[in-house]
C-alpha positions as CSV (number, residue, x, y, z in Angstrom):
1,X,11.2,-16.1,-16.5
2,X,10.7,-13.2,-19.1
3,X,9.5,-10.2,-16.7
4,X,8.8,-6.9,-18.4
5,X,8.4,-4.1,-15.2
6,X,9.9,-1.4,-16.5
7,X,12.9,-2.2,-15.2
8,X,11.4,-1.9,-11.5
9,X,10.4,2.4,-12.5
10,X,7.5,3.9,-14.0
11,X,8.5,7.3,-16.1
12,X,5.7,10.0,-16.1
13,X,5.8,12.5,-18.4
14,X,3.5,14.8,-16.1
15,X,0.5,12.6,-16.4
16,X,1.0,11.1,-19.8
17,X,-1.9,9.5,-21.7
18,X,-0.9,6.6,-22.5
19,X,-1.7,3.3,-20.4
20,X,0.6,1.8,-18.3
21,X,0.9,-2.1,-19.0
22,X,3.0,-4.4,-17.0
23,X,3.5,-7.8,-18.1
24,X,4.9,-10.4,-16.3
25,X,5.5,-13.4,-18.6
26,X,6.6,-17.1,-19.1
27,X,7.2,-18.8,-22.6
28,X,5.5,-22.2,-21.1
29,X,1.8,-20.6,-21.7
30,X,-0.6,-18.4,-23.9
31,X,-2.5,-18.4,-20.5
32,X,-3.0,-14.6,-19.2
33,X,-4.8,-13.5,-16.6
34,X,-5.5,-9.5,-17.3
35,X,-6.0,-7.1,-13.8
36,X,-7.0,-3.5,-14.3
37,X,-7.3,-1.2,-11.5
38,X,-8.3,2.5,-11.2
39,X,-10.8,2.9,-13.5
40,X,-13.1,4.9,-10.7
41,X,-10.4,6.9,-9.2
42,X,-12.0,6.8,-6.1
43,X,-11.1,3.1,-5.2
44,X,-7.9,3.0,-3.9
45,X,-8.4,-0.7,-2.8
46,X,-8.6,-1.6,-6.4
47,X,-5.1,0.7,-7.8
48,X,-3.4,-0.1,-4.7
49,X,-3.8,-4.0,-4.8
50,X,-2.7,-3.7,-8.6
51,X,0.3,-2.0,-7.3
52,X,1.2,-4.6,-5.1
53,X,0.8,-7.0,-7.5
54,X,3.0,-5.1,-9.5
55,X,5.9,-4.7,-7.5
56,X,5.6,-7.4,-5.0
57,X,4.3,-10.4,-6.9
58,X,6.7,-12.9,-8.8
59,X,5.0,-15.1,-11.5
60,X,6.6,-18.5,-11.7
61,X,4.8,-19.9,-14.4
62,X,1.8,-18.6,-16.8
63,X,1.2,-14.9,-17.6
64,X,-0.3,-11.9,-15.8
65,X,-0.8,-8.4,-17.2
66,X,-1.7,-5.8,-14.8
67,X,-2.7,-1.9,-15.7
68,X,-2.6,-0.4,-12.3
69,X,-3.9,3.3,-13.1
70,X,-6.5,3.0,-15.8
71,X,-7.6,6.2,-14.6
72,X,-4.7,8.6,-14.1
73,X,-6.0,12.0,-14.0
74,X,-9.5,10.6,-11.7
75,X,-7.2,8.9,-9.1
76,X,-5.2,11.7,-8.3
77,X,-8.4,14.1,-7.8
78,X,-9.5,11.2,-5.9
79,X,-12.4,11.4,-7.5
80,X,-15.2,8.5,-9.5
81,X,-14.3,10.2,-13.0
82,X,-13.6,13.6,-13.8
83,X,-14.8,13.7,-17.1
84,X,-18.0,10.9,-16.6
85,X,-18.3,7.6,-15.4
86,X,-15.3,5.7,-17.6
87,X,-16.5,2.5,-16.6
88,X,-20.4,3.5,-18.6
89,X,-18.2,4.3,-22.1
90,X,-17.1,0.6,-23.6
91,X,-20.5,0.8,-25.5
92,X,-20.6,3.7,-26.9
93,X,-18.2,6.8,-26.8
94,X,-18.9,10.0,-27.8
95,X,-16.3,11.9,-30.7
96,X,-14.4,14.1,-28.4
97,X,-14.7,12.7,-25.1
98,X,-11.5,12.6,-23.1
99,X,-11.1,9.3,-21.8
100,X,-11.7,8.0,-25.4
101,X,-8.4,7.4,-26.2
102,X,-7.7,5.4,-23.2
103,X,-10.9,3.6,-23.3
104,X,-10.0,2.4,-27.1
105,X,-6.5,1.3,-25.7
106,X,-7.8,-0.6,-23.3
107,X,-10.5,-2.4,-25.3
108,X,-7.4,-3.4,-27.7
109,X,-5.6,-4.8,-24.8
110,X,-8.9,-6.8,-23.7
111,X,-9.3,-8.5,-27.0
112,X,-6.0,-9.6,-27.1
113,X,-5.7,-13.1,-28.1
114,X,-3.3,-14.0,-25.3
115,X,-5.8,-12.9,-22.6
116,X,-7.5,-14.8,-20.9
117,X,-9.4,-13.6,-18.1
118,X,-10.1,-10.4,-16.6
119,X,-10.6,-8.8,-13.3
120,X,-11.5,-5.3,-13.0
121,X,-11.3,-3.9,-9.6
122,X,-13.0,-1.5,-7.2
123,X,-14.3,-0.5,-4.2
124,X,-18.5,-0.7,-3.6
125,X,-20.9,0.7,-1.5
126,X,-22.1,-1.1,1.5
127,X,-21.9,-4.8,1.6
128,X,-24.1,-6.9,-0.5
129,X,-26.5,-9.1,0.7
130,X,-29.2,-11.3,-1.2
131,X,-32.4,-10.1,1.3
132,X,-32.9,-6.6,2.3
133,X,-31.8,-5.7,5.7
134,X,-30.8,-2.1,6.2
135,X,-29.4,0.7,4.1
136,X,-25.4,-0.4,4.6
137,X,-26.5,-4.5,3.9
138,X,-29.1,-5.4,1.1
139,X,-29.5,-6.5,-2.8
140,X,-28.4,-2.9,-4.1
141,X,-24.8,-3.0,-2.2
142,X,-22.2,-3.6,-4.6
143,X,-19.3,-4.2,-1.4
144,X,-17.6,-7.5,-1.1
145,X,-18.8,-9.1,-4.1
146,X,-17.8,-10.9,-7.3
147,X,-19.6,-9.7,-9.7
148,X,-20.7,-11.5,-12.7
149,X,-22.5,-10.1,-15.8
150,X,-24.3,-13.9,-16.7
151,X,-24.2,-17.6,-15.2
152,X,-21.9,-18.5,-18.6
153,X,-19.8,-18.1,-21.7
154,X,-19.5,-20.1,-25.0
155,X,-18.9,-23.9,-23.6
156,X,-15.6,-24.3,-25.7
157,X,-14.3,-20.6,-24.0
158,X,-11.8,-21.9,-21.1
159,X,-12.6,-20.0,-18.1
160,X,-16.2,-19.3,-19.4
161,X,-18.0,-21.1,-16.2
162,X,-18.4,-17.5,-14.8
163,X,-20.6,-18.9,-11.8
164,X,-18.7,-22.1,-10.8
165,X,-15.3,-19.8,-11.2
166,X,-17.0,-16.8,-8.9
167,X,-18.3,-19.5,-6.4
168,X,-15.0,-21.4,-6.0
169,X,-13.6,-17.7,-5.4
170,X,-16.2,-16.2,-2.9
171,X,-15.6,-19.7,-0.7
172,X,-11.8,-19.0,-0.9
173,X,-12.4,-15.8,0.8
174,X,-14.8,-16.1,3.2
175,X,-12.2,-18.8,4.9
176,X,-9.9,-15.6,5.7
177,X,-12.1,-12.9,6.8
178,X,-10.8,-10.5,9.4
179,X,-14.7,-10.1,10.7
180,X,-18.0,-11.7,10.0
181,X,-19.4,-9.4,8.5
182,X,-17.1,-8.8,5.8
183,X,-18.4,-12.1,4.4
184,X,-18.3,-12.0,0.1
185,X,-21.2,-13.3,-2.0
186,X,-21.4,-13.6,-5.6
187,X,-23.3,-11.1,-7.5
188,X,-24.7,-11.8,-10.6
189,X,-26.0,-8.2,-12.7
190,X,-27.8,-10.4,-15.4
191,X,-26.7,-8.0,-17.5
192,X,-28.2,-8.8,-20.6
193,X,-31.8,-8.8,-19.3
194,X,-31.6,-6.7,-16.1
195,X,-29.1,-3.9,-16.1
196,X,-28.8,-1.3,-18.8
197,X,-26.3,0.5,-17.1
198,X,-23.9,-2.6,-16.6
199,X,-24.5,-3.2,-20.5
200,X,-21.8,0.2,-20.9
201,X,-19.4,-1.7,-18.9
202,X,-15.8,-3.0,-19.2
203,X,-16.5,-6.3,-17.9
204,X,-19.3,-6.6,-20.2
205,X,-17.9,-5.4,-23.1
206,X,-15.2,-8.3,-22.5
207,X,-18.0,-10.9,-22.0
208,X,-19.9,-10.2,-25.7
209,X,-16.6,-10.5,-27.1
210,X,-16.3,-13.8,-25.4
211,X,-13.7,-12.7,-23.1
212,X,-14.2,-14.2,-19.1
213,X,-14.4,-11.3,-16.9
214,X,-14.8,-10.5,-13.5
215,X,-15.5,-7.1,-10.8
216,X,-14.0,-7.8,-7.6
217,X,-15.8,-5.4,-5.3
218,X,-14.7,-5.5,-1.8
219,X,-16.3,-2.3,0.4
220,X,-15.8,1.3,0.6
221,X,-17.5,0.6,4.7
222,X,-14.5,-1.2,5.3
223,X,-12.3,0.8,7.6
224,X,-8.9,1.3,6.0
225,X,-7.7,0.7,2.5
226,X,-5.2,-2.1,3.8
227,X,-8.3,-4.1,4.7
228,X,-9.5,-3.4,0.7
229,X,-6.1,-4.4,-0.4
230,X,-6.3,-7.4,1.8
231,X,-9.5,-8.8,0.2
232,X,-8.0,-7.8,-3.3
233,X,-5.5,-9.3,-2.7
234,X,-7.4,-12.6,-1.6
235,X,-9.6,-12.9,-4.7
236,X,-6.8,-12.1,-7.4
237,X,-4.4,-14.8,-5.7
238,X,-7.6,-17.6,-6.2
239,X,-8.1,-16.2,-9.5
240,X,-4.3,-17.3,-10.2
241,X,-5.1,-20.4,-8.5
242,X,-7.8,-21.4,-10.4
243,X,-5.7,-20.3,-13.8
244,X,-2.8,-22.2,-12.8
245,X,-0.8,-19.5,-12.6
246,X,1.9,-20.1,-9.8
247,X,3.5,-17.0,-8.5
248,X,5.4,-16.4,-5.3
249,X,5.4,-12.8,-2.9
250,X,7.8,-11.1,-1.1
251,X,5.5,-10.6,2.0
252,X,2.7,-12.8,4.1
253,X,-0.7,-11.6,3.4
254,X,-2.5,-9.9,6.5
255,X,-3.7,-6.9,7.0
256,X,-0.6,-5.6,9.0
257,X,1.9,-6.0,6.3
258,X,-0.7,-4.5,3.6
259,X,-0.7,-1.7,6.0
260,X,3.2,-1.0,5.6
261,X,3.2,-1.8,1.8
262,X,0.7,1.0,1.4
263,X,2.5,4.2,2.9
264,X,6.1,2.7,1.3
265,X,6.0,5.0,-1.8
266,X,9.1,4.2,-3.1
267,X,11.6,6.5,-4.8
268,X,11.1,9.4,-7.5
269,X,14.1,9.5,-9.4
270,X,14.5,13.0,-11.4
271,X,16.5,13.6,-14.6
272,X,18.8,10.9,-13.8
273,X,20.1,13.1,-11.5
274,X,18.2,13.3,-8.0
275,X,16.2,10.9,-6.3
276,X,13.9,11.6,-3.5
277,X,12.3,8.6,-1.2
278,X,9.2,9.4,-0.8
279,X,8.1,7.5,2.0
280,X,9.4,10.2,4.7
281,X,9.3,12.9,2.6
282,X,8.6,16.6,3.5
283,X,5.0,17.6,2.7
284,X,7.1,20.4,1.2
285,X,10.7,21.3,-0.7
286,X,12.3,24.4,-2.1
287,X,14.2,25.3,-4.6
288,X,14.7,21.9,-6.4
289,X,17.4,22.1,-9.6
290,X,15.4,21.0,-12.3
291,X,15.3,22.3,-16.4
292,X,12.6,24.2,-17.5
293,X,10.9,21.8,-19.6
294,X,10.9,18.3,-20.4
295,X,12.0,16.9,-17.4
296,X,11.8,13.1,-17.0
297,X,10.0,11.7,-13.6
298,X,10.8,7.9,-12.7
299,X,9.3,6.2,-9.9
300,X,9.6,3.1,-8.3
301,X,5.6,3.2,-7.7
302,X,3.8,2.2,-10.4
303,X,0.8,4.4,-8.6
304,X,3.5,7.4,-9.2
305,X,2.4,11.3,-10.6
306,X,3.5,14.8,-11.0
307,X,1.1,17.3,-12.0
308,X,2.3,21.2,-12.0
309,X,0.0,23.4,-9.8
310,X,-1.3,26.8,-10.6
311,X,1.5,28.0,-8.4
312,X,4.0,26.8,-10.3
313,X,5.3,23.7,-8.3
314,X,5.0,20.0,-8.7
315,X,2.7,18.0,-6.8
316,X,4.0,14.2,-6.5
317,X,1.2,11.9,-5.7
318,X,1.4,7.9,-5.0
319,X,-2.1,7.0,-6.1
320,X,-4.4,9.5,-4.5
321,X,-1.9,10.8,-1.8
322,X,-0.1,13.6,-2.1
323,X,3.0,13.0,-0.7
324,X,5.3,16.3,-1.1
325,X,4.9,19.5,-3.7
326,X,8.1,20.5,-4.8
327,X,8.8,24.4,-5.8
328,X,11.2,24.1,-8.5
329,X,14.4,26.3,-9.4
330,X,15.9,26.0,-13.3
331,X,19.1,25.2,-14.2
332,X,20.6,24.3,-17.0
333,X,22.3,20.4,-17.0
334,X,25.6,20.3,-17.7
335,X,27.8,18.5,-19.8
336,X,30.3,15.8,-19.1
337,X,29.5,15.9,-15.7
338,X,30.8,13.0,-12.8
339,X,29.0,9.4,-12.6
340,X,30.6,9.0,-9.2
341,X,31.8,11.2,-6.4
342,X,34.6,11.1,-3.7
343,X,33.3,11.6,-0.1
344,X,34.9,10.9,3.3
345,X,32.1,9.4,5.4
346,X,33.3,8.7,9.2
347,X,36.7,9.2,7.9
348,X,36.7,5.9,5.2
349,X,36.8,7.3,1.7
350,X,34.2,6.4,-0.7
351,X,33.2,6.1,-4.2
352,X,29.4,7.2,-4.8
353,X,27.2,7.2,-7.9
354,X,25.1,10.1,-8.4
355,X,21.7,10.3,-7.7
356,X,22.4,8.2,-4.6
357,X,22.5,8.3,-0.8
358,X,25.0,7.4,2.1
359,X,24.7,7.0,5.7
360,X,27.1,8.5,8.3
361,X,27.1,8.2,11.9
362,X,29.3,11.3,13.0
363,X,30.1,13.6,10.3
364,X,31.2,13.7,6.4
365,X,33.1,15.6,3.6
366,X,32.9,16.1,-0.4
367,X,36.4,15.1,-1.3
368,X,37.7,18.6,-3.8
369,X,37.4,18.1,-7.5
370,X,38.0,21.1,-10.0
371,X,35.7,19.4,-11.9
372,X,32.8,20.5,-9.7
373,X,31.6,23.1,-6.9
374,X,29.4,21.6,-4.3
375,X,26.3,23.3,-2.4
376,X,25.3,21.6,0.8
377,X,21.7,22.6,1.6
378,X,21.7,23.4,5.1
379,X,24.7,24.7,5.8
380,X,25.8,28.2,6.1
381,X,29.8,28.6,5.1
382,X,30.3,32.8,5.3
383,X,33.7,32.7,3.1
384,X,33.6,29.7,0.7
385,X,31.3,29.4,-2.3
386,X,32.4,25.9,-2.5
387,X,31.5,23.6,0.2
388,X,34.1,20.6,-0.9
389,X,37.1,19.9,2.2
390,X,34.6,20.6,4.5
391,X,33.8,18.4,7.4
392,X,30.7,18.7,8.7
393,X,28.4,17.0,11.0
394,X,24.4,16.8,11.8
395,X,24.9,20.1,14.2
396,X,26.1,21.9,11.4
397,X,22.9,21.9,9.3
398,X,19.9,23.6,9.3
399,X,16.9,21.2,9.9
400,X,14.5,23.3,8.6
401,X,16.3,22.3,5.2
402,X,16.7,18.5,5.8
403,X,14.5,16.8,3.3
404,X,12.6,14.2,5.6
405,X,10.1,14.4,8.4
406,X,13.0,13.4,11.0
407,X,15.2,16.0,9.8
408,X,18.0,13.5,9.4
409,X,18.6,13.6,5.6
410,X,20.2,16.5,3.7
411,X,20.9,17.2,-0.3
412,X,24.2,18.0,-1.7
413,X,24.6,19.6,-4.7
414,X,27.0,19.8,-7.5
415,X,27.4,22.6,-9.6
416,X,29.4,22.7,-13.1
417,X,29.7,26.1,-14.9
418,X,26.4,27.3,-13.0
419,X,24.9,24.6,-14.6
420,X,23.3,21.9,-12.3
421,X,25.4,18.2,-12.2
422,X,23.5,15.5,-9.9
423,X,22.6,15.4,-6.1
424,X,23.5,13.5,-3.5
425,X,21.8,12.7,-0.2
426,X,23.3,12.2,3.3
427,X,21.0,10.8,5.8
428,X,22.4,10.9,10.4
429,X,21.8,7.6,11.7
């Protein structure tokens, strides 16, 4: 299989422009199913089940494309679209709006003659029903739905039975639903004819250029975003099934193991030289050693951001969560500096790459290297400016500074020249 993920990590560039677009192919097939998520960026069910896919989906045959965070800046605001409704520009877009440049990407990705089909996701209001029967169920819901802009495409376009396709998918669903009333229905917009509005949208844009495409909405009444996810989730895998695209996942589907998906944020990696897990991270760090300028962000999380606050430090957001805010403190990188480093954990020496972390059940000490001095965040030594040869243990260290919520992991630093080398992280068992 020929999988392009970025190598597993996503780099941001503090927000960059440019779309992210994951492709995960096979050389036996043209066939490519296209999923976007995050164009309103206040539908996590939508970004989060494209991140999922992302990371924990493994196509075995056909192709699928997946652009998790249409909307960067919108799903970190948590917010529909902060500059307009991005999903009411694919008609028409004005000269200097903002989300032009990523709405013209996207079209170019759309028309691309290797796609296939394409599912745009979200999260509705209410839950759609076909008769009226109170302000959370009725016609104008768009919750738990597949949406359709017409019945059908050109009869020579594969896929182009819109109806029959959203049918087979809403009867797929409805066989897993974790409560009745979470039921899906098909909802057809007849776009053309009924809905103006609809006529600026992605999924119709796709459809006048012959292009199958689908909204999966599940409900923003639902009660948690796993429960989103799960229904996503649900729909895309028929989707697949219905392409012929096999694929295989590193998880079983229920709403329990969505749950613990969700809040695992991965790992930020910084520089190259410090990485930070971010899934029991501090809501807050100090004095982090990064440059000035140009600093390189990689995440494990294709749902992963920085953006620098008015204060001056670095918010780092999965999605629309912000999971810690880190106050910086410049240094220069140095030159030639160590891949690995020596340390004596529980007595057994070993050989560590930087930018890594080590487990120890009683106590641990940097080996000495002139090459180096070492700074051990935590711990107070009154005589040495070098913390190397020292053995230390978890009473020895300041919780206050450990960088997760149980207080068990702590950052070692390594100095060349007063110029900042790589971290390591020691985490108590």
């Amino acid at each position: 299989m020929k999988l392009f993920l970025f190598t597993l990590f996503y780099s941001v560039t503090l927000l960059q422009a440019s779309i992210q677009l994951i492709k995960k192919e096979n050389p036996d097939s043209n066939t490519t199913l296209l999923v976007i998520g995050g164009i309103h960026g206040n539908e996590p069910g939508g970004y989060f089940a494209a991140s999922i896919l992302a990371m924990h989906y493994t196509i075995k045959s056909k192709n699928l494309w997946i652009i998790p965070n249409l909307n960067k800046e919108s799903i970190i605001a948590n917010k529909r679209g902060i500059h307009g409704d991005m999903n009411r520009k694919f008609a028409y877009i004005k000269k200097y709006d903002k989300d032009k440049d990523t709405v013209k990407s996207v079209k170019k990705i759309i028309l691309n003659p290797q796609v296939s089909l394409i599912l745009n996701l979200h999260d509705g209001h209410g839950f759609y029903r076909h008769k009226e029967q109170n302000s959370i169920f009725n016609p104008n819901a768009w919750g738990q739905t597949c949406v359709i802009d017409q019945c059908n495409l050109n009869a020579k376009q594969a896929f182009g039975n819109l109806n029959e396709i959203a049918e087979n998918v809403q009867k797929s669903v409805n066989k897993k639903l974790l409560k009745k009333h979470h039921i899906f229905n098909v909802k057809n917009t007849q776009t053309k004819f009924k809905d103006e509005q609809m006529r600026l949208s992605l999924t119709y844009f796709a459809v006048r250029n012959n292009k199958p495409a689908f909204a999966i909405e599940t409900s923003k009444s639902l009660s948690s975003v796993s429960q989103k996810v799960f229904y996503q989730l649900l729909a895309i895998e028929e989707f697949m099934k219905i392409m012929g695209i096999e694929y295989s996942k590193d998880f079983i589907l229920n709403e329990k193991n969505i749950a613990k998906i969700v809040k695992n944020y991965g790992t930020l990696e910084i520089n190259h030289n410090i990485l930070l897990n971010l899934s029991d991270i501090k809501s807050s760090l100090s004095f982090i050693p990064i440059k000035s300028k140009s600093n390189a962000f990689v995440f494990s999380n294709p749902l992963g951001a920085v953006k620098k606050n008015k204060y001056g430090r670095y918010d780092v957001f999965i999605g629309n969560k912000k999971v810690t805010s880190l106050k910086p403190q410049y240094f220069e990188i140095a030159d030639h500096c160590p891949d690995t480093y020596l340390v004596e954990a529980d007595k057994k020496i070993i050989s560590l790459k930087k930018a890594s972390k080590f487990y120890v059940n009683d106590d641990f000490k940097i080996i000495r290297d002139k090459q180096y001095r070492v700074n051990i965040i935590g711990y107070h030594s009154k005589n040495k400016k070098n913390e190397s040869d020292i053995t230390i243990s978890l009473n020895d260290l300041n919780k206050k500074y450990a960088v997760d919520t149980a207080n068990k992991t702590f950052r070692i630093e390594f100095y060349k020249d007063n110029k900042f080398c790589s971290m390591l992280m020691v985490t108590f068992k």
